[in-house]
Each structure stands twice: as structure tokens, then as C-alpha cells.
SEROFI-399925 format. One record per residue: residue number from 1; residue in three letters; x, z negated, y negated of N, C-alpha, C in turn. Coordinates in steps of 0.2 Angstrom, whole numbers. Example, Ala and Ser with C-alpha at 12.3 -4.5 7.8 and 13.67 -1.06 7.14 Angstrom:
2
nunu, paba, n_X, n_Z, n_Y, ca_X, ca_Z, ca_Y, c_X, c_Z, c_Y
1, ala, 66, -39, 28, 62, -39, 22, 66, -39, 16
2, ser, 64, -35, 11, 68, -36, 5, 64, -39, 0
END
This chain:
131
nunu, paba, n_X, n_Z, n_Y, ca_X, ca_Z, ca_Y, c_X, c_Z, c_Y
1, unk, -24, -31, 73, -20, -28, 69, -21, -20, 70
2, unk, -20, -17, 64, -20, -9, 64, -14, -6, 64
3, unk, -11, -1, 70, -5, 0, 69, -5, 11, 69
4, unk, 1, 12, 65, 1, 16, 68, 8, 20, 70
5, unk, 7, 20, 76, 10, 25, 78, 14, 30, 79
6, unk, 19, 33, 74, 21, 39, 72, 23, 44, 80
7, unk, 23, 51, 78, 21, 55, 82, 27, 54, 87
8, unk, 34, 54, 86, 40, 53, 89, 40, 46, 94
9, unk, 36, 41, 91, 36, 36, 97, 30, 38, 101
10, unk, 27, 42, 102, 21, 42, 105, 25, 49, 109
11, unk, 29, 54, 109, 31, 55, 113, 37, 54, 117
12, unk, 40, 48, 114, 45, 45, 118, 40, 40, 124
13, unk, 34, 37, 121, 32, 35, 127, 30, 38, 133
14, unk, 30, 43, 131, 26, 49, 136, 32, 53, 141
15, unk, 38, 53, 139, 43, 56, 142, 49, 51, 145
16, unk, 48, 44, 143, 53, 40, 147, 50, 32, 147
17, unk, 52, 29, 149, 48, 21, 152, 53, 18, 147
18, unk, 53, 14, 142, 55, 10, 139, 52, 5, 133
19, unk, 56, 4, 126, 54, 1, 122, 47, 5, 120
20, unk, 46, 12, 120, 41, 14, 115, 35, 15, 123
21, unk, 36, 16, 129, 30, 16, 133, 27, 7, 132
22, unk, 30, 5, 132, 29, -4, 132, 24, -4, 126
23, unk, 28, -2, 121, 23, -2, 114, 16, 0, 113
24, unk, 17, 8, 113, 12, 10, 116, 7, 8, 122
25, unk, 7, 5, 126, 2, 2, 131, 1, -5, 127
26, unk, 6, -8, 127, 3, -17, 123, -1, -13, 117
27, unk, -1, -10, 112, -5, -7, 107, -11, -6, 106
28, unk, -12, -1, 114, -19, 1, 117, -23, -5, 119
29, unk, -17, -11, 123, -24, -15, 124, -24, -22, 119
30, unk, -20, -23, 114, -21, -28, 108, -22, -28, 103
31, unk, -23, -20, 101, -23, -17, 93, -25, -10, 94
32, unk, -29, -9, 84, -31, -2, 84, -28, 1, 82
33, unk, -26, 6, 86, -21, 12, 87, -24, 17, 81
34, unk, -19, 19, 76, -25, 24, 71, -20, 30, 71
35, unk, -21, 37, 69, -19, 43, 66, -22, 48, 65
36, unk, -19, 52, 63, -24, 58, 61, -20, 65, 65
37, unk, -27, 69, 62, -27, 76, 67, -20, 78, 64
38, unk, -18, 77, 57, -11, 84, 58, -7, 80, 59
39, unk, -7, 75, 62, 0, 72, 67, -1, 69, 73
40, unk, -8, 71, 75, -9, 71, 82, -5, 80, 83
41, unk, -9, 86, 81, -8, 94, 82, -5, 95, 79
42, unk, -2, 96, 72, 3, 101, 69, 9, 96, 73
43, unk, 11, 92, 72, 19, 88, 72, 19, 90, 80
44, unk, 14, 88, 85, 16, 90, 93, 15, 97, 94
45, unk, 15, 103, 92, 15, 108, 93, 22, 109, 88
46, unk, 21, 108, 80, 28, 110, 77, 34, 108, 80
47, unk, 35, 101, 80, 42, 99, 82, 44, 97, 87
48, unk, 40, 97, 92, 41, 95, 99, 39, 101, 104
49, unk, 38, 105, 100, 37, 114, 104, 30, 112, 111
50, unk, 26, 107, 110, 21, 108, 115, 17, 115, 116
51, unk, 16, 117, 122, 11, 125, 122, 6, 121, 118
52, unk, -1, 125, 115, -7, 125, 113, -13, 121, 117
53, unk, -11, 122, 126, -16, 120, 130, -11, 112, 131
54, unk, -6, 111, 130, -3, 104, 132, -3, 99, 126
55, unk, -4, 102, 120, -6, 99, 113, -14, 98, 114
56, unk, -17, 102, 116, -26, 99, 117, -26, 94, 122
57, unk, -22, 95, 127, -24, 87, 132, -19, 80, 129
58, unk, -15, 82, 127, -11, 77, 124, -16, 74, 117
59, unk, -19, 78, 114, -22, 76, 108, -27, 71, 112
60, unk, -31, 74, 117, -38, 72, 120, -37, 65, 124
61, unk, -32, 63, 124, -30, 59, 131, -29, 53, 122
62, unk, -24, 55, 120, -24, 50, 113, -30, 48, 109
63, unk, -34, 53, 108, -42, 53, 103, -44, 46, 106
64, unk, -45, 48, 113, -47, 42, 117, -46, 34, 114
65, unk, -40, 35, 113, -37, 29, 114, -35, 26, 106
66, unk, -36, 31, 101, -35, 30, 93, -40, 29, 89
67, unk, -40, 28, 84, -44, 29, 77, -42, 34, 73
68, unk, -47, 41, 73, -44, 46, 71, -44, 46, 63
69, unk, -41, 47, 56, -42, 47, 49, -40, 53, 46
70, unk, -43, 54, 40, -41, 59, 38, -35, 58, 33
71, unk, -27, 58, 31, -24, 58, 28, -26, 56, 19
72, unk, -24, 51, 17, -23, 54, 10, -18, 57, 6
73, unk, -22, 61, 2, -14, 64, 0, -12, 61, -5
74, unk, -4, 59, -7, 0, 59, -9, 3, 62, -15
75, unk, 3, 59, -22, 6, 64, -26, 8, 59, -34
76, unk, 14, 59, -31, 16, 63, -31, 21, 64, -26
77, unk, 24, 68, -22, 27, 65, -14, 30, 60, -13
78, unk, 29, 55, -9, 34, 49, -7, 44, 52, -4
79, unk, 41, 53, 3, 45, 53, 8, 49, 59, 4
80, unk, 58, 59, 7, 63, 65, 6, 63, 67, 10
81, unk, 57, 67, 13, 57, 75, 20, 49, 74, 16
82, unk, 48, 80, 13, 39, 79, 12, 37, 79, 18
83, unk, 38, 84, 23, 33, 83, 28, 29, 77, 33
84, unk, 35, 70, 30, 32, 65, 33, 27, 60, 28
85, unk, 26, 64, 24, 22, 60, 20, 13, 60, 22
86, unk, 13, 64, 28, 7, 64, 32, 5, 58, 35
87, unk, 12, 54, 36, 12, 50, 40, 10, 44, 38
88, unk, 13, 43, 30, 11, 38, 24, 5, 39, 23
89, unk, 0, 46, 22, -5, 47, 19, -12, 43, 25
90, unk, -8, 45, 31, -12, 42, 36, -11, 32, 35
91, unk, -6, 32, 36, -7, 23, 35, -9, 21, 30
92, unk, -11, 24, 25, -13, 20, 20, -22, 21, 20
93, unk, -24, 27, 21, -31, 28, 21, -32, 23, 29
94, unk, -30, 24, 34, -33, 19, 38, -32, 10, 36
95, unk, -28, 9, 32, -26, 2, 30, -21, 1, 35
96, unk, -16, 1, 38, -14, 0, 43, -10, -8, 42
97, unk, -7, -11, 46, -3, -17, 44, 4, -14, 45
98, unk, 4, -11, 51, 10, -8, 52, 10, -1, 53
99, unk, 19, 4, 52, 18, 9, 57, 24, 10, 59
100, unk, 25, 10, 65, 30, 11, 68, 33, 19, 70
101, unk, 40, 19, 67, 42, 27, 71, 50, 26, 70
102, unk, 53, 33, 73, 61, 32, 73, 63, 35, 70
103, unk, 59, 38, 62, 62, 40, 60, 61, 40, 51
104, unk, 70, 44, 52, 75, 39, 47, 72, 40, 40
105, unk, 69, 46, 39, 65, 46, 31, 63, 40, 30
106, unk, 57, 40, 35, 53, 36, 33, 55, 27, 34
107, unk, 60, 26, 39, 63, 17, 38, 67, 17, 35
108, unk, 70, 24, 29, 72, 18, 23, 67, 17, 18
109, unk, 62, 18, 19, 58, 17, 15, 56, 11, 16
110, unk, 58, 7, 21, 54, 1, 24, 47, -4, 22
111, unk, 45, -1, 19, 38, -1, 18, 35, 4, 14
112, unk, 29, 4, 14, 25, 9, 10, 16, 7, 7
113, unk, 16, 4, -2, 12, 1, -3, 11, -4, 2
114, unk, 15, -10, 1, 12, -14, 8, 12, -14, 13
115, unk, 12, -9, 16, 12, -7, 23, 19, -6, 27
116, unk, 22, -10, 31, 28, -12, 34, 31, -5, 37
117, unk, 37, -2, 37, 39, 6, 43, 43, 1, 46
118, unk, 41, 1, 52, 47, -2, 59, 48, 4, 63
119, unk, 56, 2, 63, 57, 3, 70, 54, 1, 77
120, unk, 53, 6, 84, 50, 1, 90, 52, -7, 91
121, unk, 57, -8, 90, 60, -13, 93, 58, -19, 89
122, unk, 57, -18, 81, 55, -19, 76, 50, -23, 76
123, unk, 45, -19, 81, 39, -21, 81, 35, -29, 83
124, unk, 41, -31, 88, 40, -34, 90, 42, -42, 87
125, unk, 46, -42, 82, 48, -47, 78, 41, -46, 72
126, unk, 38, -41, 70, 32, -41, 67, 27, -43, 69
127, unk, 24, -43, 74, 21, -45, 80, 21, -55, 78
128, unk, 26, -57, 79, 27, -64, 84, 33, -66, 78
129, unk, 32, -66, 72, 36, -68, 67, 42, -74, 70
130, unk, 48, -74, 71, 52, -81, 72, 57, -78, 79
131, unk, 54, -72, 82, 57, -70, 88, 63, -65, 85
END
């Protein structure tokens, strides 16, 4: 399965041990993990204030680990925060099946052209249908 990851769960794994570290690690070793450079770089420099050198080893440690894509764009905009529409552009040019993130723009949209938005927790009922 193709999933992707949106940037807030990828730094929730990285800052505390829970639903989104679990996700992330079962993702890395069951599934291909996709996204693209302005939501690996602009979103962890713009909204999570990472320095410039802590944004390039956080990218490097993730590239690893991902399929990187270049977004498509979107138009006319989807999301009512346009700037999540990066997120959508990326799931869709990778084909994702799922993309998981906690935020609210984007899971009222609860899917996007076929492609599922979950929450972490979500994910796992996507996963293993019946749990």
C-alpha cells in the first residue's frame, strides 16, 4: 500500500512515542511511504519553526525512508486552507491509497478523488477492515 503521511504526523512521531511513532515505523517496514520536497521543507521549516541545518537532516533521514513526488497542482483549489492542498497534490500524483494527518482541513474532506484522509488512529481500521 502507498501511504502518505502528512507532515504533522511525521512530526508527532518524532517528538513523542505513540499512535503516530507506531504508524510511522509499521509504514516504513510494510508500506511505501511517499511525499514530496514542499512538505518534507517548506511545511517543517514554516510551521514547525525547524532551523535550516535541522530541516536538511530531518528531510535526509525521511528521503531515506520515502518516495519522493513532485506535487500536482490543483485548480482549481481543493482544501479551505489552500496551503494544504500540497498535501492533496502529492497524494494524488503518487496514487496514494491512503493519507494520513490530524489535520482538520483536510479530514473534513475525508477523502480526496478516491484517496481516503485519516486520522492516525484511523489508520488502522484501514489497514485490517472489521477492527
Amino acid at each position: 500500500m502507498r501511504v502518505l503521511l502528512d507532515t504533522n504526523v511525521l512530526i508527532a512521531a518524532f517528538i513523542a512515542r505513540g499512535t503516530c511513532c507506531d504508524l510511522l515505523e509499521y509504514c516504513v517496514r510494510n508500506h511505501t511511504l511517499v511525499t514530496s520536497k514542499p512538505l518534507l521543507e517548506e511545511k517543517l521549516a514554516g510551521k514547525f519553526g525547524y532551523t535550516r541545518q535541522e530541516t536538511r537532516e530531518v528531510v535526509s533521514l525521511l528521503q531515506g525512508k520515502m518516495e519522493v513526488v513532485a506535487p500536482a497542482q490543483l485548480n482549481p483549489p481543493v482544501c479551505r486552507d489552500p496551503d494544504d492542498d500540497v498535501v492533496l497534490g502529492t497524494a494524488l500524483a503518487s496514487a496514494c491509497d491512503c493519507t494520513v494527518t490530524g489535520d482538520k482541513d483536510l479530514l473534513v474532506l475525508e477523502r480526496f478523488r478516491e484517496i481516503p484522509i485519516l486520522m492516525p488512529a484511523g489508520f488502522w481500521r484501514h489497514e485490517k477492515p472489521g477492527m
